[in-house]
C-alpha positions in Angstrom: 0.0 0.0 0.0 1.3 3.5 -1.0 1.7 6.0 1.9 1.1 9.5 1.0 2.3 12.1 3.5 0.1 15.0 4.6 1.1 18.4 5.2 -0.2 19.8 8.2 0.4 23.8 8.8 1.4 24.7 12.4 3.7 22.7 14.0 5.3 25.3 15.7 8.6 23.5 16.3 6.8 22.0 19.6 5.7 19.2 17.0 2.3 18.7 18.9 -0.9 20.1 17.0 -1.9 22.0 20.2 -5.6 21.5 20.9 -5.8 25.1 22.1 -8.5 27.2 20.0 -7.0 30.5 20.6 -3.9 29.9 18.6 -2.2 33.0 16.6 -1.3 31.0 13.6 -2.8 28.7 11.6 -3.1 25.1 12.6 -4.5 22.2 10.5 -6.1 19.4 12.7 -4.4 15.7 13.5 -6.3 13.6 11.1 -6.6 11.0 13.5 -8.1 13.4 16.0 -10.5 14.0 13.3 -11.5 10.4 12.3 -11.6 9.3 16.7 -13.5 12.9 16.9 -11.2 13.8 19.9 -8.1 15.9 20.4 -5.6 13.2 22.4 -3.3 12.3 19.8 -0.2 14.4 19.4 2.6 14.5 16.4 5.6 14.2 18.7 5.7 15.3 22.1 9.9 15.8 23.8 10.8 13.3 25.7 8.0 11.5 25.3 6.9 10.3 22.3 6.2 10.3 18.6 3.3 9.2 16.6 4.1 6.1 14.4 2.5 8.4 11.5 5.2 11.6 11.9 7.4 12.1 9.1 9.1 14.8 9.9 8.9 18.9 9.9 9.3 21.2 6.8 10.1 24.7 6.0 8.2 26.7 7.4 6.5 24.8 10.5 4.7 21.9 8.5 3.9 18.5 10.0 4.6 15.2 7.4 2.5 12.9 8.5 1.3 9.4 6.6 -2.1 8.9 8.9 -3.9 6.4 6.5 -7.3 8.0 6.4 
């Protein structure tokens, strides 16, 4: 099966998708969030973990990410 990675704006070099709503910049939603309808996952989180779907960060705060859905 093909992966195709996602680009997800607003990392914010913290690589978690912070489920804050009062953000000042842009931030796309975890997909998997979206498909369990909650906000629990995170991309990476320091020193603690990383989601088996992160793929990376690019140029200019972007999330990779391979979530199936």
């Amino acid at each position: 099966m093909e992966k195709i990675i996602k680009k997800l704006d607003g990392a914010n070099m913290d690589i978690d998708l912070s489920t804050k709503q009062d953000l000042s910049w842009k931030q796309d939603r975890c997909p998997w969030n979206e498909t369990e309808g909650t906000n629990e996952h995170k991309c990476a989180v320091k020193n603690v973990s990383i989601c088996q779907y992160f793929r990376g960060i690019e140029y200019l705060d972007t999330v990779l990410c391979c979530y199936p859905h």
